[in-house]
N, C-alpha and C positions, 0 to 999 in steps of 0.2 A: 574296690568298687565292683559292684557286678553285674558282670558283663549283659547285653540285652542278648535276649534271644529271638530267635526265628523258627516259629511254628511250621514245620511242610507235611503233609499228608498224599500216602499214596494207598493206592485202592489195590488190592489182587486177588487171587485164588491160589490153590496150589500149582496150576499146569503154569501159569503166568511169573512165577516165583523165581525162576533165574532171569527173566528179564527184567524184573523189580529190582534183582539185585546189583546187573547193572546199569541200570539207571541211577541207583541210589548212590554206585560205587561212582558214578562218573560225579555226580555234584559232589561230592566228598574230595576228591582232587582240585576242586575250585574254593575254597574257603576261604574264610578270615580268624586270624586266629583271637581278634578283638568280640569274635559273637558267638553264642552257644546255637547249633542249628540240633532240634529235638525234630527226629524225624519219625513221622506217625504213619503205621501201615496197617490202613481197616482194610477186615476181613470180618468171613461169617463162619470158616470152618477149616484154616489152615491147621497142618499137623504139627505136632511139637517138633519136628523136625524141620520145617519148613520155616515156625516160628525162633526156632534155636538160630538158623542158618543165618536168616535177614537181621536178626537181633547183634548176629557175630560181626558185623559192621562196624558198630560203636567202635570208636575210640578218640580218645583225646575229648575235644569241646563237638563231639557229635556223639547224641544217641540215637539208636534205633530202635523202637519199640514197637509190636505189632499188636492193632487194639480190635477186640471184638465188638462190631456193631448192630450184634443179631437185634438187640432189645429195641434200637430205636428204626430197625426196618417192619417193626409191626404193622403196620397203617398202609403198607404199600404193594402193591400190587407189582411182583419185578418182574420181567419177562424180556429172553436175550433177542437179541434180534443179528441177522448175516456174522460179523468176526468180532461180534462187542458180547462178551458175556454182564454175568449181573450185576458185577462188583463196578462198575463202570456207576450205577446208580450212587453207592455209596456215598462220594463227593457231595449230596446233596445236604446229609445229615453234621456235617464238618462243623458248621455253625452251631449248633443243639450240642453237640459233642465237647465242644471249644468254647462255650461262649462268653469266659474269664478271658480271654483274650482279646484285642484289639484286629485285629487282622488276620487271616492263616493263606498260607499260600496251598496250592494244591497240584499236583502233577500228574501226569499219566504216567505208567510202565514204560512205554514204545519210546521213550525218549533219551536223550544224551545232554546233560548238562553241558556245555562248552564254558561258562562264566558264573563268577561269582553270584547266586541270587540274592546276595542284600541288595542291590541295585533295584533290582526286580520288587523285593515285599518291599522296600523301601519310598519306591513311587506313589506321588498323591492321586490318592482316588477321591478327592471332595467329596462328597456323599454321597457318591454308586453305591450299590451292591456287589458288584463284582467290577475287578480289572480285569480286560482280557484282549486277544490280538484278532484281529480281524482277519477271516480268509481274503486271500489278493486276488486267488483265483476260483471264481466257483462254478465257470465254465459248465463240470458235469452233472453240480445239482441246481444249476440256477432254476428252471423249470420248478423244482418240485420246493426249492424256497418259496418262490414266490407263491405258487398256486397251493400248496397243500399247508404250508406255514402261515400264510399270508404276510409275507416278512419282504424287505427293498431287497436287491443280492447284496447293496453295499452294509447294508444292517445284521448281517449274519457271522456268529463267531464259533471260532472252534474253543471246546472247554478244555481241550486239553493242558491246558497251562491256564491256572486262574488264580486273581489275588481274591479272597474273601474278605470285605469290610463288615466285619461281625457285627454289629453294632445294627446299621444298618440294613442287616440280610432278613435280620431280624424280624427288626420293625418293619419291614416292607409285608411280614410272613411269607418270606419268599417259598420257606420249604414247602408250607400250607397251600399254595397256591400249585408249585410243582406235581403234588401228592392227586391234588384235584384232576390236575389234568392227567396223572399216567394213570389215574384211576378210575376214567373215565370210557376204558374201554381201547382206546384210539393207540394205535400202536405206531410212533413214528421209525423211521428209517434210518436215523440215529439218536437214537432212543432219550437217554435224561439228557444231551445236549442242545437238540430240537426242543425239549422242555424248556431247559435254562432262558434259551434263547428266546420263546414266545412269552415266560414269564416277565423277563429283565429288560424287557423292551427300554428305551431312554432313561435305564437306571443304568448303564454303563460307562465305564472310562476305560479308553483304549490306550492301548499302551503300546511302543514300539513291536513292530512286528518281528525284529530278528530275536525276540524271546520267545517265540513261536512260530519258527520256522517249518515250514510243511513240506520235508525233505522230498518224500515223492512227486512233486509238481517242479520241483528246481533243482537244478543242478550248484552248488555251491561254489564249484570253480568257475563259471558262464555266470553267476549273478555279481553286483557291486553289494550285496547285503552281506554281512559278515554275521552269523548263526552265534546266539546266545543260548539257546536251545535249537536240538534239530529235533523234531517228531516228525516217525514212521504212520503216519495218520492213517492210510489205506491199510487193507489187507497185506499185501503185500509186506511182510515184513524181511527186513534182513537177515533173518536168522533163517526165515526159510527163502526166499530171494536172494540170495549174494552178489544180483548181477543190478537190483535197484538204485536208484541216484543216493549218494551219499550211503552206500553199506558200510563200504571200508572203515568211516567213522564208526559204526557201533562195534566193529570187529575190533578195531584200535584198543576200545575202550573194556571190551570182553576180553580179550584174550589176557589180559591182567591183574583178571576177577576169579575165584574160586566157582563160576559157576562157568567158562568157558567150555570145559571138556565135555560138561554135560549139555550146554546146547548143540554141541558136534554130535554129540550120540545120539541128541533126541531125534535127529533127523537123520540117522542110519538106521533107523528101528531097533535102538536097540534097549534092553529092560535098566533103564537110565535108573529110575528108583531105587531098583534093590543094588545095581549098583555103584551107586551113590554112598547108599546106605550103610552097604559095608566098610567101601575105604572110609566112612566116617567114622564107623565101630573102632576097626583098626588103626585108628590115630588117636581116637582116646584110650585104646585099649594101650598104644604104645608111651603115650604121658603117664600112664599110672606103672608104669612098671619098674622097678629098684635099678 
């Protein structure tokens, strides 16, 4: 019999690429071995090394595949905005890219799988557009939800964790309406999720919020929520913060990953690429030898 699968899509670049990878490597520690999870990483211009690296993930009933989405960002106007570079947009085209499938779940980088996501794609979304977790606290942008959005504070989500109801993301032409508006000129402040958000108005299903836990506003040991996902949502990230709420969990999770040493280095200044580069020469270099 076989087995069903679970479509997940992650966005990155090349600078972003050891934190892709452990985020990828942490949900890969939480599986089923009853489900095939196909894990998809759009980009516009990763190196083949970059793409060899995240690809080297695969194993067992997980693949990892890193998919170019130059073709279908023609129509869009992308432009970065404060610590969100382009690739953040990407998520939008997941539907158009996927749309043989019934659902696709989607993730950010900054994050830490804690649990199994079949739970997660598994949830009914009745006929939203997206499933997604609601911010708890939105204290320091309520302001500019309300007045620059025009959006309730209780009505506003974070995209970093979203289920996609393909079917109808569709038929809403969600992307179409999205494109409309980043191409409009209007630059918002968090750029294609403030989109998502004004498009998707009353097409969503919320979903439990510790699969979107917003590790910088809580402390995980001081809360009664137990973290199915934590995301790094602010700038501030762990890799370069060590001292932010809940670091230790990504450290946990990195230091077990082939990409740990190099985010140690990347924040010593030092020429982390080339090397990288080499001890990876010399590891193949050392397989081929009699």
């Amino acid at each position: 019999m076989k087995k069903p699968v679970i479509p997940i899509v992650f966005s990155t670049d090349n600078n972003f690429v050891p934190y892709c990878g452990v985020a990828i490597s942490s949900l890969t520690h939480h599986t089923s071995f009853d489900v095939d999870y196909n894990i998809f990483v759009f980009h516009t211009e990763l190196s083949e090394y970059s793409i060899r690296r995240l690809e080297s993930l695969s194993y067992l009933n997980i693949k990892v595949e890193c998919v170019n989405v130059t073709k279908y960002l023609s129509k869009v106007k992308l432009y970065t905005m404060h610590h969100f570079s382009e690739a953040t947009f990407y998520r939008i085209v997941i539907p158009e890219v996927f749309s043989h499938y019934t659902r696709v779940l989607y993730l950010d980088c900054d994050l830490i799988v804690l649990s199994d996501v079949k739970e997660l794609y598994d949830m009914d979304l009745n006929r939203n557009v997206l499933g997604v977790c609601r911010r708890k606290n939105l204290s320091r942008i309520e302001d500019y939800v309300i007045n620059k959005l025009n959006l309730t504070a209780i009505e506003y989500f974070n995209a970093g964790v979203l289920v996609f109801n393909i079917k109808y993301f569709i038929e809403e032409q969600i992307k179409e309406k999205c494109y409309n508006l980043i191409n409009h000129g209007l630059k918002y402040d968090y750029v294609d999720q403030d989109v998502l958000n004004i498009v998707c108005r009353n097409k969503i299903e919320i979903l439990p919020a510790e699969w979107n836990y917003l590790s910088n506003y809580d402390d995980i040991e001081n809360n009664n929520i137990k973290p199915k996902i934590l995301h790094y949502v602010t700038a501030e990230k762990p890799w370069c913060f060590p001292n932010v709420p809940n670091a230790k969990v990504f450290w946990k999770v990195a230091r077990k990953t082939k990409f740990f040493y190099e985010i140690l280095l990347k924040h010593i200044n030092c020429d982390v690429d080339t090397f990288e580069l080499n001890l990876y020469k010399e590891y193949e270099n050392a397989l081929t030898k009699d």
